[in-house]
C-alpha positions, 0 to 999 in steps of 0.5 A: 506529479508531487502530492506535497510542496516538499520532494516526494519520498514515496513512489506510487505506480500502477500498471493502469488508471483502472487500478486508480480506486484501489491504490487511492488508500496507499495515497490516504494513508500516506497523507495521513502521515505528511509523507510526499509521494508521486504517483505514475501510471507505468506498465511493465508490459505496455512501457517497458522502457518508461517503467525502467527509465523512472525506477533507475532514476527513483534513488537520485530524485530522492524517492526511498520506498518504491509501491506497484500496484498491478492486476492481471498476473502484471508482473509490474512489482518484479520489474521495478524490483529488478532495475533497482535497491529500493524496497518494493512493495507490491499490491495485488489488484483484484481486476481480473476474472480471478478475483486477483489471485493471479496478481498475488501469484505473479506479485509474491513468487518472486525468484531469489535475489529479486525480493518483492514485499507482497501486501495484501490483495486490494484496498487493504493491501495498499493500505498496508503498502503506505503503512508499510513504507512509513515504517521504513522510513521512520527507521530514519525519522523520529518524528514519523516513527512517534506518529506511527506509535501514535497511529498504533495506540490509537487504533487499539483504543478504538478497539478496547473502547469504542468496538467494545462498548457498540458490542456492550449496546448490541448485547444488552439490546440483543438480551432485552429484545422479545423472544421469537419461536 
């Protein structure tokens, strides 16, 4: 299923629907950007066959950047990895009695030759993941690289300007206040 009128660049898996909340801050940051994307729900260990059937077909129907979002110590990021050349990024899904430790583990302790890019566990690392994946692909596009410089400039604005005068307000009115005990 396309997000965009134009072919998707960007493939979004997940090992189920229950990963959905999660992974919708790689589909926000991707559209942010005008990047098109698909998104599947695949699972490395319930359809093996699926999964491994839609990466070997990702190059030819024009997808560049492959993102695996998987909870549970799902192994979904090196499968797709090991049927294809596309970059990886996986995202750890914190749904598992362990706060989504094993899922980092399973995602980042990759064996050598089968390399997986591991974000961040949860929404911050999906994030991560889309912004990641418009890095890569605006080595190829100058007018996606310019959005990112811009992305890039304005996040540190917020920071110098605005973060700083909502402190400035907090301390004057932390000094002004009355003095307890």
């Amino acid at each position: 299923m396309s997000q965009k009128k134009d072919a998707p660049l960007v493939g979004i898996v997940m090992g189920s629907d229950s990963d959905l909340p999660i992974m919708e801050e790689a589909f926000k940051a991707l559209d942010g950007f005008e990047v098109p994307y698909e998104v599947r729900i695949l699972s490395a260990h319930r359809s093996p066959g699926a999964t491994a059937a839609y990466v070997k077909t990702a190059a030819e129907r024009g997808l560049q950047v492959l993102i695996a979002g998987a909870g549970w110590a799902a192994h979904l990021a090196g499968v797709i990895a090991a049927e294809t050349i596309l970059p990886v990024l996986g995202v750890p899904i914190d749904s598992s009695p362990l706060q989504g430790m094993d899922s980092l583990l399973s995602t980042v302790q990759m064996p050598p030759g089968i390399p997986v890019a591991t974000m961040a566990i949860g929404k911050g690392g999906a994030r991560n993941a889309a912004l990641f994946a418009v890095q890569i692909l605006a080595l190829q596009d100058p007018l996606l690289a310019e959005k990112l410089h811009a992305h890039k400039r304005k996040m540190a604005e917020e920071v110098v300007g605005e973060k700083n005068r909502k402190l400035e307000d907090y301390l004057a009115a932390r000094k002004s206040a009355p003095k307890g005990k």
